[in-house]
N, C-alpha and C positions, 0 to 999 in steps of 0.2 A: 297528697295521697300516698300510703306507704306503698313501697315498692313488694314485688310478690319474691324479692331475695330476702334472705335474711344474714348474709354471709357480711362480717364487719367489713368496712373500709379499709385500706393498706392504711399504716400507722406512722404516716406523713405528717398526722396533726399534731402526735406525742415529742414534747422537748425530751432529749435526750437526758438534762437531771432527774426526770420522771420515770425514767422507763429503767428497770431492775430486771437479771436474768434469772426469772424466780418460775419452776416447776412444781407445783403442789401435787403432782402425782406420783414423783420423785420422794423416795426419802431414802438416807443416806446408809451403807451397809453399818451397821450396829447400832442405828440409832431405834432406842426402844418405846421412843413415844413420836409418834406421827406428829402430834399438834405442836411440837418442841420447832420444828419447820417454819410456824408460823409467827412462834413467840419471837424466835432466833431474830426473825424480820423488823419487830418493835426493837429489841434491843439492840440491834445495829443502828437503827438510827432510821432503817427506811419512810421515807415519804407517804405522809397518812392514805396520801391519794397517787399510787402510780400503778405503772402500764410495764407486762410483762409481752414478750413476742412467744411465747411458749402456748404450744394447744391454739394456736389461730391467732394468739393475740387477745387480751384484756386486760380489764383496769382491775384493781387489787382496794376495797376500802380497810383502812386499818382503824380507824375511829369510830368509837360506839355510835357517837350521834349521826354519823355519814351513813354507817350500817343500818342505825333505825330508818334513816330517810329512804336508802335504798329498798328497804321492806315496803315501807309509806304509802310513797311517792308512785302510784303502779303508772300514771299517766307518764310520766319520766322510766322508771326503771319498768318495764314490764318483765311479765313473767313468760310472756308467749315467747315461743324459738328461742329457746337459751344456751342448745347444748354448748358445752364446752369440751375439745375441741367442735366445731360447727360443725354439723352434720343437717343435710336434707333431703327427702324432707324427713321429719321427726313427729313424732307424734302429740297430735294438742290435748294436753291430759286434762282430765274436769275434776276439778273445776280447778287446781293449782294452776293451768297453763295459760288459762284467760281470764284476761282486765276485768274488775266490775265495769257495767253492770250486768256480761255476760257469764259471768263466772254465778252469779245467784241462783242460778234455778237447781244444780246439783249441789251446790254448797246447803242450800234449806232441804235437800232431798238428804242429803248424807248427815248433816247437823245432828235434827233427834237420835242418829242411832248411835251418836258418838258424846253425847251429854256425860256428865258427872252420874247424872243418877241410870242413867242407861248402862255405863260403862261398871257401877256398883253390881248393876244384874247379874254382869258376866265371870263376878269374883269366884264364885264358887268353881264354874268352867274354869278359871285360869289356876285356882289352887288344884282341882283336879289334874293338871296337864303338868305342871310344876313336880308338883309330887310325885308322879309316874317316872317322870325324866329323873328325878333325885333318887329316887328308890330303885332304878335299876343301878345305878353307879356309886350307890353311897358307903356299899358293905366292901366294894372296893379297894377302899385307901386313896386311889386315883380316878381323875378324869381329863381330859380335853374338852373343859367349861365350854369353850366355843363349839364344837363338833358334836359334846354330849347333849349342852344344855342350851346355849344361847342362839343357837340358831334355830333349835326345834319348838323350845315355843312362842316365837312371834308367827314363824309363819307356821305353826300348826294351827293356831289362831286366827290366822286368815282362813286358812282353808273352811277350817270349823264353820268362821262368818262366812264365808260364802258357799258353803254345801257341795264343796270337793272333800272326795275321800283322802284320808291321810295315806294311804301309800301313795298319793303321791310327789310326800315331801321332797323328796331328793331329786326330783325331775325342777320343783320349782327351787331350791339353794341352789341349781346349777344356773336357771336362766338370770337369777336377780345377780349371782356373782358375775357372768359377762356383764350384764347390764353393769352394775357399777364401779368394777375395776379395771374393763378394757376401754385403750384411749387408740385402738387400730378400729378407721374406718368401717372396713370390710368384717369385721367380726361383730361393732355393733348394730352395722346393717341386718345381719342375719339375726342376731338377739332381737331387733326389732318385730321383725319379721315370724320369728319363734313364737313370743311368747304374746302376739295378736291370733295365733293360729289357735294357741290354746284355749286362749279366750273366748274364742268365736267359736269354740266346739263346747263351751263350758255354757255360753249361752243359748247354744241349739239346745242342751240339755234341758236346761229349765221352760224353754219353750215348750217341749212334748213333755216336761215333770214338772212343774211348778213348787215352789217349795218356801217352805218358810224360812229364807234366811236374806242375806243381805243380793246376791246375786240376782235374783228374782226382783226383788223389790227395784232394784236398780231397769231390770228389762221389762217391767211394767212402770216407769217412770213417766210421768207427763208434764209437758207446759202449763205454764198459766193458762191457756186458751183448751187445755184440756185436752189437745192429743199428743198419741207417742210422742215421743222424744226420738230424735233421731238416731238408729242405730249405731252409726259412727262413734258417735257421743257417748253412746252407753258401753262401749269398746273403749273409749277414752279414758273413762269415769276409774273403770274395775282396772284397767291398765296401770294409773295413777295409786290405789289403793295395793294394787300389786306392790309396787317397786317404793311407796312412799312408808308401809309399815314394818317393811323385813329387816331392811340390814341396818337399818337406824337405829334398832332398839336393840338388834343385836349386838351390834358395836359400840353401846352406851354400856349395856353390860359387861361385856368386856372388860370395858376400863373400868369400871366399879370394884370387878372381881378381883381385877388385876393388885387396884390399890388397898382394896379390902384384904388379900393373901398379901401383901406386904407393910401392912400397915398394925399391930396388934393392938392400940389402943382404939384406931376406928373398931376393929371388929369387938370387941369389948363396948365399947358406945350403942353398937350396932344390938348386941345382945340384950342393953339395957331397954331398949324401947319400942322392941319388935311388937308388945303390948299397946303399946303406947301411939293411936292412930295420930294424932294431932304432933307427937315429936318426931314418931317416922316418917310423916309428909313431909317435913322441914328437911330431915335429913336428905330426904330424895330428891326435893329439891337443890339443894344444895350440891350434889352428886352429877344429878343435869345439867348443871350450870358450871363445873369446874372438868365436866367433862363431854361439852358438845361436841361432837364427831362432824357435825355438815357441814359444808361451805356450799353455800346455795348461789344461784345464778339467776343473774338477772337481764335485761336487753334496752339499754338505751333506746330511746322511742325518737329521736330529732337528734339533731344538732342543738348543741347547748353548750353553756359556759357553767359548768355545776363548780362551787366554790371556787371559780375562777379556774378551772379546769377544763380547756376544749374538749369538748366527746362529740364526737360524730355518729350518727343512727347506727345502729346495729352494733354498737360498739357493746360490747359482752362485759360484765360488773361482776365479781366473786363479793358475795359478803361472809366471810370467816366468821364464824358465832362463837369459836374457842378465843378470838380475838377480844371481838366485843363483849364475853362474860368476863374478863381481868382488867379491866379497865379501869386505873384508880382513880379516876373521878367519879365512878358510877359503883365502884366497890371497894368497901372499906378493905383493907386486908386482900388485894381479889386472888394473890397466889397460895393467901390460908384456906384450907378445907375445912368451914365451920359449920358442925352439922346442924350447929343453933342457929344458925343464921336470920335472921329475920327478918331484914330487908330485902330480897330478892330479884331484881329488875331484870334477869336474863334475858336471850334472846335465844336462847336452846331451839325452842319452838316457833322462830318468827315474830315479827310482830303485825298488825295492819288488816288489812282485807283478805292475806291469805296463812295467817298465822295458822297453825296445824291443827286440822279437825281431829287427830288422831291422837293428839297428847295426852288427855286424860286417860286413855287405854295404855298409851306407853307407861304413864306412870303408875299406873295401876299394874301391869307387868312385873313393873321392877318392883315394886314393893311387896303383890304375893311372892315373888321369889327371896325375895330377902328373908320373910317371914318362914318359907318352909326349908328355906335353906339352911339356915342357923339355926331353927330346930331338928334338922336333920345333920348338918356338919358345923358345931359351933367352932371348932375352930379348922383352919387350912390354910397351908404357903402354898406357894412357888412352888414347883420342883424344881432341879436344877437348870434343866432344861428349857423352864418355863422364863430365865432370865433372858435367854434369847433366844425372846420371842422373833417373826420376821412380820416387819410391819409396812403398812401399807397409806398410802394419801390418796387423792382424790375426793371427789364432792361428798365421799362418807370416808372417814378415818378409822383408821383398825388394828387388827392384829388378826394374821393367819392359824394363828394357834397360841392356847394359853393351860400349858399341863399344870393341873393344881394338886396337891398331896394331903392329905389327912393321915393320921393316927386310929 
């Protein structure tokens, strides 16, 4: 019977050629790409499979096919109690934080509204939003891509889907920035804490206003047996959609931008087939996949010998996705950027039972933006400023600021 801790075992079982003094929330002063941390680890030589003492302790997969297993595998690697460092208790998000077969009833509840042709609906909304944010900043010369543009529209986006007013953007970049870059106890306690208060005044809302968006729909949810769904749950649910669609898509951008202002033959590429639905996909995928930002966490469920490797319950698993997308067995060229690419096996998004319900929106993000972006600034560097950048790690990878210049 699992025990009701979730805090990992002292790391008595880890042989010392396994265990590497490796902090992914650490990155080094000047260094201008986050994921460089992680490559730095393959080409040293590190152990596909080892065990760092940093943040409470956990194992590190470096191997594509380890990393797909840890997706897989949810009976082994769950996804419930993951934080890294461990914190308790934490919140069980729905449907990412539980195993099938409990994890179904919000995953078919959220599913429809996040489909390809669902997410088609919303195009118009996100060029609208796109545009507004480009058109204040364009006649400029300059912006702060991140502060102007990449953070405003994912989560304005949320807000939108869930029928909060947009002033109140900058109340939620502040709660999702604790949320994913503080690793002090006592600060993510109270982030905890914050932004379930919000929520639970955001769904008193819709109780007395009922409303046509994603919010509502979520607080009229029900079981198979046809009644409510448990309140908790539905604070779980919008909690998970909070913190799973913001800083992800923002920090993908980021590096797109980043490499697109340094790169003159992509943004030239880019130009070429902003027309072009079926080559712009390829290219954006491509883009996801040489620039995944997450390191996701997982929770050893038993004691096991996983490819000869002892783990003990509760023992915490990162799987790096910037890892598993260059992996030359699984990618031809995987450190070229080819926007033609056409094999694509990433893991940007997961794979398994809890691969991201919210992909198809992410990618649709990125790609109206690219589309009104280049027709509004076809070409933009760096500024000088914007070379250093000050970058950040942890379970989403970034950059604090990225100033871009036009003509």
């Amino acid at each position: 019977m699992m025990s009701d801790t979730f805090m990992p075992s002292p790391p008595t079982h880890v042989p010392p050629e396994l265990i590497v003094d490796f902090d992914f929330f650490q990155v080094p002063d000047g260094l201008s790409d986050p994921a460089e941390i992680w490559h730095q680890l393959v080409r040293e030589g590190a152990p596909k499979i080892f065990y760092t003492p940093r943040n409470g302790g956990h194992w590190v997969f470096l191997d594509y096919l380890d990393i797909v297993e840890g997706y897989r595998d949810f009976q082994l690697f769950s996804t419930y109690q993951t934080p890294i460092p461990p914190i308790e208790p934490f919140p069980t998000m729905q449907p990412q934080g539980v195993d099938p077969p409990q994890h179904e009833v919000f995953r078919m509840l959220l599913a429809p509204m996040f489909t390809p042709v669902a997410i088609r609906q919303r195009t118009a909304e996100i060029e609208r939003r796109s545009r507004r944010n480009i058109d204040s900043f364009a006649d400029t010369g300059a912006c702060d891509f991140i502060d102007d543009y990449a953070t405003k529209l994912p989560t304005g986006m949320f807000l939108h889907l869930m029928g909060l007013p947009e002033e109140r953007l900058p109340e939620f970049l502040d709660l999702s920035n604790v949320f994913f870059r503080s690793n002090d106890n006592q600060a993510r306690a109270q982030n905890l804490e914050q932004i379930y208060r919000v929520l639970d005044v955001m769904f008193e809302d819709k109780k007395a206003q009922p409303r046509d968006d994603l919010a509502t729909k979520i607080l009229q949810a029900r079981g198979h047996d046809g009644a409510l769904l448990p309140y908790q749950q539905k604070l779980d649910c919008a909690f998970l959609l909070f913190v799973a669609g913001l800083d992800t898509v923002t920090n993908t951008m980021a590096y797109i931008w980043r490499y697109l202002a340094t790169t003159p033959n992509a943004r030239a590429a880019m130009r070429e087939r902003l027309h072009d639905p079926d080559a712009l996909m390829r290219a954006v995928e491509e883009l996801f996949r040489i620039n995944a930002v997450s390191n996701l966490y997982r929770r050893v469920t038993r004691d096991t010998a996983f490819k000869s490797v002892v783990m003990k319950r509760n023992d915490r698993v990162v799987l790096p996705n910037t890892v598993a997308n260059r992996n030359p067995a699984v990618f031809m060229d995987p450190d070229v950027i080819d926007l033609d690419r056409q094999v694509n096996r990433h893991v940007t998004f997961g794979v398994g039972p809890h691969r991201c319900l919210g992909s198809h929106l992410a990618k649709r993000e990125v790609l109206v933006s690219l589309q009104c972006w280049f027709e509004r600034i076809p070409e933009f560097r760096l500024s000088d400023e914007g070379h250093r950048v000050h970058a950040f790690g942890g379970p989403v990878m970034g950059f604090r600021n990225l100033p871009l210049i036009w003509d």
